[in-house]
N, C-alpha and C positions, 0 to 999 in steps of 0.2 A: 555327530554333526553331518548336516549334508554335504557331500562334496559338491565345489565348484562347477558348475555346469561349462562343457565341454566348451570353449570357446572366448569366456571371460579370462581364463588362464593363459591363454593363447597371447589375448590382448597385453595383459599385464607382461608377459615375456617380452611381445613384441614394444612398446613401449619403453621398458627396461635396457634393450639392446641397442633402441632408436639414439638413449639417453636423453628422449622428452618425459619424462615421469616426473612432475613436477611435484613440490611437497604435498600440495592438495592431493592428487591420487595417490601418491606413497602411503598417505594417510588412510584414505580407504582401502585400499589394496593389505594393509595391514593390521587393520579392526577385526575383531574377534568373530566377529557378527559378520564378516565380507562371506562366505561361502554361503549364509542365509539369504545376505542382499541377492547374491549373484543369482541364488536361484529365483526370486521377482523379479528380478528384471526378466529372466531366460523365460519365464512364465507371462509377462507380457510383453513380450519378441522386443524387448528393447524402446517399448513405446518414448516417445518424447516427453509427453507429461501426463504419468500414468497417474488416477485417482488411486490415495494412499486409504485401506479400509481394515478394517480391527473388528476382530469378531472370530465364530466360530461358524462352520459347516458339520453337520453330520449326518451319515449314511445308517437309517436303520432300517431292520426287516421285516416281516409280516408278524414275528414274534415279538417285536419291537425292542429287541437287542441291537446294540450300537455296534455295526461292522466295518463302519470307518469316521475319522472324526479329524477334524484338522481346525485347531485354533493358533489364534496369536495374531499376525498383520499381512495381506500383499497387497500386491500393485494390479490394477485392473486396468486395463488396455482405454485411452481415453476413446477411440476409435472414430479422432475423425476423419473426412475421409479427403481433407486438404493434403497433396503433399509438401506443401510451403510450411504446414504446422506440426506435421508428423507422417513422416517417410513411412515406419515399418508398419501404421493402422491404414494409410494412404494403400499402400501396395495389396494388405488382407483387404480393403474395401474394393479395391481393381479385382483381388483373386475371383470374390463372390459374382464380384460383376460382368466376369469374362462368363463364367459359369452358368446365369439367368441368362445371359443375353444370348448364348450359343446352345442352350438348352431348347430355347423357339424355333429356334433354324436345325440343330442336329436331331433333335429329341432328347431323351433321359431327362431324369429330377421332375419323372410325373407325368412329362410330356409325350407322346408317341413318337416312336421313329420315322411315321409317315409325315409328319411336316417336311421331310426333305423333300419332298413331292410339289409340295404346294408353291405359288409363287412367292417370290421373298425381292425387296430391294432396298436397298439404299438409298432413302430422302436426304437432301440438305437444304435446309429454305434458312434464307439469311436477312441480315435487317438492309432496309434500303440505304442509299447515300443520302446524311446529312450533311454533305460537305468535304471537300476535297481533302485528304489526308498524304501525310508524305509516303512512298511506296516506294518498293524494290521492280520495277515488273521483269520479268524474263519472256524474250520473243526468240523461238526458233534457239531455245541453250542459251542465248546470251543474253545478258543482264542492259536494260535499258533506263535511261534518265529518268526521273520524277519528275512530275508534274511543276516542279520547283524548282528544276536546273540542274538540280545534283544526283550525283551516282552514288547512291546512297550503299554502306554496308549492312550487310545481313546484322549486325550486330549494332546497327545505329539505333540508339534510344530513340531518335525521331522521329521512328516507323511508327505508322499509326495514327501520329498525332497531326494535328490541324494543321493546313499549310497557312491557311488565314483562320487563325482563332475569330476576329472581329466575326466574318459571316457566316463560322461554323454553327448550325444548331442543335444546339447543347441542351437547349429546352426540351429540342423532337425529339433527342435521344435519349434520354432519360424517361421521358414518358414512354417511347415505345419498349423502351426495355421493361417499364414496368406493366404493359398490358402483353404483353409476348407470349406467357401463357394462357390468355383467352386469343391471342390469334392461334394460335397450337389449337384451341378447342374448335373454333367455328373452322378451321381450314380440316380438320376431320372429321365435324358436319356437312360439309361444302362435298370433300370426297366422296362422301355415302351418296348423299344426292345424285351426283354426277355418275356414277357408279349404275346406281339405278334406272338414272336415265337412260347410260350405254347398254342396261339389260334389256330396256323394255318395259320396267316395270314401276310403281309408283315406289315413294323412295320409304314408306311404313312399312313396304313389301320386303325389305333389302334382307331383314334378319331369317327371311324364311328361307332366302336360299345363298347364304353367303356372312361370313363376318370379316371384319377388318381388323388385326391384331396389331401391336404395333411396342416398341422399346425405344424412347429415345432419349439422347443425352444432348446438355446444352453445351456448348464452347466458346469462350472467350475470344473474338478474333484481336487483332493487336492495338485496334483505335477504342475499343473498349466496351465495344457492343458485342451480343451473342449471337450466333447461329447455331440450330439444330441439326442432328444429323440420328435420322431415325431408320430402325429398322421395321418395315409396314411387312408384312405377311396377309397374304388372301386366303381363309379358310371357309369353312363348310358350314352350315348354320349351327351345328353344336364346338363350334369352336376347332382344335388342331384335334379332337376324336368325328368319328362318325362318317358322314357322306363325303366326298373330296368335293372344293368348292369347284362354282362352275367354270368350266373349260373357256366360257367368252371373254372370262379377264384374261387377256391375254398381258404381255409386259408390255405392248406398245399401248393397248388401250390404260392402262393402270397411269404409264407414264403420262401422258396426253391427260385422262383426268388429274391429277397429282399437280400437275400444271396449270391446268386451269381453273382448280382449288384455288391456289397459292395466289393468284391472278385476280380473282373476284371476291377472295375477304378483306377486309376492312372493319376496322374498330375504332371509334370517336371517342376521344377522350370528354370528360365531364368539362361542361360551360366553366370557363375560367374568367373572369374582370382580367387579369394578367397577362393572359394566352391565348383566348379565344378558345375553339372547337378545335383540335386538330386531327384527322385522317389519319390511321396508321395502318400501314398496308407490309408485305413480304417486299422483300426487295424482287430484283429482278433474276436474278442468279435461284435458279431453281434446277438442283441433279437428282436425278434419278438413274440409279444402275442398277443391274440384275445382280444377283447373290447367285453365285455357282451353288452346286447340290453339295460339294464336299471339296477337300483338297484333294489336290495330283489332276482335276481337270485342266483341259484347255487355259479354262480362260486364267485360272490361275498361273500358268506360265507366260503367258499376256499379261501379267500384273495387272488382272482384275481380279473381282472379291470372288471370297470364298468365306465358308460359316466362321472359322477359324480367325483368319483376318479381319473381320469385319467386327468379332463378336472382342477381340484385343485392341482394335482402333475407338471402338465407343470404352471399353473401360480404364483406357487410358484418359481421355475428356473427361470420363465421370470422376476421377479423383482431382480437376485442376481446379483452384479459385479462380480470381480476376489474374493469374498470372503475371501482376504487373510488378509486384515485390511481396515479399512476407507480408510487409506493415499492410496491406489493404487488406487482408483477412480476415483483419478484426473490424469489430464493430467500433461506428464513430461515435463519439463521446460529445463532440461540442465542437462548433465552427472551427474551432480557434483548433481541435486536434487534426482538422483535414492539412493546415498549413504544416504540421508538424512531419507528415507522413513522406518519404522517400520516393514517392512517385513525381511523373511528369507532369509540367503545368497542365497540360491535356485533362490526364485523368484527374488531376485535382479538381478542374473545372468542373468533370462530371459529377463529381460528389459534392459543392460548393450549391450545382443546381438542382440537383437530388434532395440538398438539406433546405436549400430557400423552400423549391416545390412543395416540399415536407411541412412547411409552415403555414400552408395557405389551405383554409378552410374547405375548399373546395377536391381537393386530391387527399385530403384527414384518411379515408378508406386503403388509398393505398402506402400507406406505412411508409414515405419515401426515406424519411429520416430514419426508420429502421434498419435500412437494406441501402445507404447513401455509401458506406463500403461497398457493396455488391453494384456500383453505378446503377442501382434502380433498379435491375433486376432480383426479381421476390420469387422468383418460382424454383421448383424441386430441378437439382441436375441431371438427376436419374428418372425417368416417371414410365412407367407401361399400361396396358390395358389388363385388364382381367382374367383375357386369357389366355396371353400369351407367352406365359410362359412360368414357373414355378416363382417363387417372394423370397426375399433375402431372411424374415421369418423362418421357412422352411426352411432354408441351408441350413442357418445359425441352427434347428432344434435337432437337424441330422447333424450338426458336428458333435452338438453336447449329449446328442444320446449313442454317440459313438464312445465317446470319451468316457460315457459310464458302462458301455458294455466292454471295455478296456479296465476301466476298474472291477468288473465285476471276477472278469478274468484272473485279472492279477489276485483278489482277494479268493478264487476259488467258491463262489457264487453262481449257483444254477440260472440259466436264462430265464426261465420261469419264477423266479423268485419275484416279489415285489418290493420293491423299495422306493422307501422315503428319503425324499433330503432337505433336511431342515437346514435354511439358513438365518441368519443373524449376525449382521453386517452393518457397521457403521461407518462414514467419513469422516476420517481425521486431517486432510491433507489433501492438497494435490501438488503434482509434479517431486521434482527431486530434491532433496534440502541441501544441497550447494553446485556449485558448478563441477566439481570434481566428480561427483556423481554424473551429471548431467551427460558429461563429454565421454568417460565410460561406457554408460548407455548406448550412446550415438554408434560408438564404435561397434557396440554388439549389436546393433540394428541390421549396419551397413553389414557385418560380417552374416549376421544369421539371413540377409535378404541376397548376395552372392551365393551363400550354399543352396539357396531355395534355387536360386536360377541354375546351377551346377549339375544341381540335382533333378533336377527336369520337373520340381515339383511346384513352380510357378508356372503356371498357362498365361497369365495377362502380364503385355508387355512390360517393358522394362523403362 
């Protein structure tokens, strides 16, 4: 029998000694089959609700003898990358993502070491004001009134939300959230242009002597709209190889175009009987800051960015939902489920006109009842350009052809050797079959995701 995977045992003492071991775990903790279970879980880091699959794997050789072979059932990681749905796939999707994202800015994983050369900064373009919301502001350290009278706490549910529902627009907000990724598109159309202009040259010309790279993630701010926060890079016309882009982009010129992107796009929504036409533009809050070359600079003791920092603050945004509770995570079922949900009149609203929107012949393309959890927004949280930087693809096929050159090892298998691996895999299940289970799990997430941070072998934040 396998033994207990180092960790689950731990739990079970600790548990034991707490005297919270209820008969549900006493039960599993004393099944014949608990050192099997224990090692699925340990094999999918404790996921939350791992798909349960049945079947076989086998490793054969160029002779086509069988040199490894593993049947029966595990648990496969569900790996989303919410962490309101699952903590320990949420944290592996942050790990990847510190990794691609700091790979543009450091180099490694394919990329040259000379992008640290190149210019790099930090975009955030944000949705404009549809209406006044309750706020925290801080002036000079101290915390000042809301627009509503009150001194609001950092922990007040009411941040965010409409100070006057009646004349907030809940319409404009939902539509601009669901076109936000084609402002994302035409606003780094707009840059290229502008780009070209500041060179001199026509903007068909731009690819011959310069490209624009770019990684950004979207984030929920707390009244329930998003903003991006992108990492741009100016490279050379073969991308982060080759000629180094031209010396004229300088960081004030990039800033100032970037700006005046943000500034002159606009996107009409489709003729509405309901709505009319409406305008959707960037809000007015547009930063731009420079990316230091590495840590231990200057500006990094100034508590400015570095590849490091920067490349841990976007992969922390790219694991978050609507961050407004669990239940908005999921997808909405029927009018009558938004009323059901644990969020604020606020965000209900948003998804209330996300669902109406949804109904009306003229918005059918943009799937608003789809994405009426997501308040309207449909686009990817994660998205880059092409060449900036290595695909979560490539991590994923360098981990798993790590993990066979470890098997190969352990089996005593020449590098050279060729091998097949035949799978043959079916779903029988997903998540855990009772709660005793479940909370076990949890426990071994939270413990195997502390040893990662202990152990210095997590890079994205915590």
């Amino acid at each position: 029998m396998v033994a207990a995977p180092h960790g689950l045992r731990e739990i079970a003492a600790a548990f034991t000694e707490s005297g919270t071991l209820d008969p549900g775990m006493a039960h599993v903790l004393a099944r014949a089959s608990f050192d099997t279970w224990a090692s699925k879980v340990q094999a999918a880091r404790g996921c939350a609700k791992p798909v349960r699959m049945a079947g076989s794997s086998t490793v054969v050789d160029s002779s086509g003898k069988i040199v490894s072979e593993l049947s029966g059932s595990v648990f496969v990681p569900c790996k989303n990358r919410r962490a309101a749905v699952c903590e320990s796939c949420s944290a592996h999707y942050a790990h990847d993502t510190f990794h691609l994202i700091r790979a543009g800015m450091a180099g490694g994983k394919g990329v040259p070491e000379t992008v640290t050369g190149h210019l790099r900064v930090l975009a955030t373009l944000t949705a404009p004001s549809f209406g006044k919301v309750h706020s925290r502001p801080v002036r000079n350290g101290r915390v000042r009134r809301c627009s509503c009278g009150e001194l609001h706490s950092q922990y007040d549910d009411a941040l965010g939300t409409a100070v006057d529902p009646s004349t907030y627009d809940y319409v404009g907000s939902v539509l601009w959230q669901a076109h936000a990724g084609e402002l994302w598109r035409r606003f780094t159309i707009a840059v290229g242009r502008k780009l070209a202009r500041a060179l001199g040259i026509r903007a068909g010309e731009l690819r011959d002597v310069m490209r624009l790279s770019y990684a950004k993630v979207a984030e929920y701010q707390r009244r329930g709209l998003i903003h991006f926060h992108a990492v741009v890079r100016i490279d050379g016309p073969d991308g982060p190889e080759g000629p180094r882009p031209p010396a004229a982009v300088t960081e004030d010129v990039l800033t100032a175009v970037m700006q005046a992107a943000a500034a002159s796009v606009v996107v009409r929504t489709p003729e509405s009987p309901a709505v009319g036409v409406l305008p959707l533009t960037w809000g007015e809050q547009v930063d731009v800051e420079p990316i230091a070359t590495s840590e231990g600079t200057s500006e990094e003791s100034d508590g400015g960015w570095h590849d490091r920092r920067v490349a841990g603050y976007v992969a922390k945004y790219a694991t978050k939902g609507t961050r407004l509770t669990e239940g908005s995570d999921y997808r909405i079922r029927s009018a009558e489920h938004i009323e059901q949900l644990p969020v604020t009149e606020h965000h209900k609203q948003l998804m209330r006109t996300a669902w109406r929107l949804g109904g009306l012949a003229e918005f059918e393309e943009l799937n608003l009842r789809k994405w009426a959890h997501m308040l309207g927004f449909r686009g990817h949280f994660l998205t880059k350009s092409r060449r900036y930087s290595t695909t979560f693809g490539e991590i994923r096929r360098t981990r798993a052809e790590y993990r066979l050159d470890e098997q190969r090892e352990a089996l005593g298998i020449a590098d050279d050797e060729v091998l097949t691996v035949v799978n043959d895999w079916s779903m029988t299940g997903i998540g855990y079959l009772n709660d005793a289970e479940r909370r076990l799990a949890a426990v071994f997430a939270e413990l195997h995701l502390a040893r990662r941070r202990l152990d210095g072998q997590d890079d994205s934040p915590g």
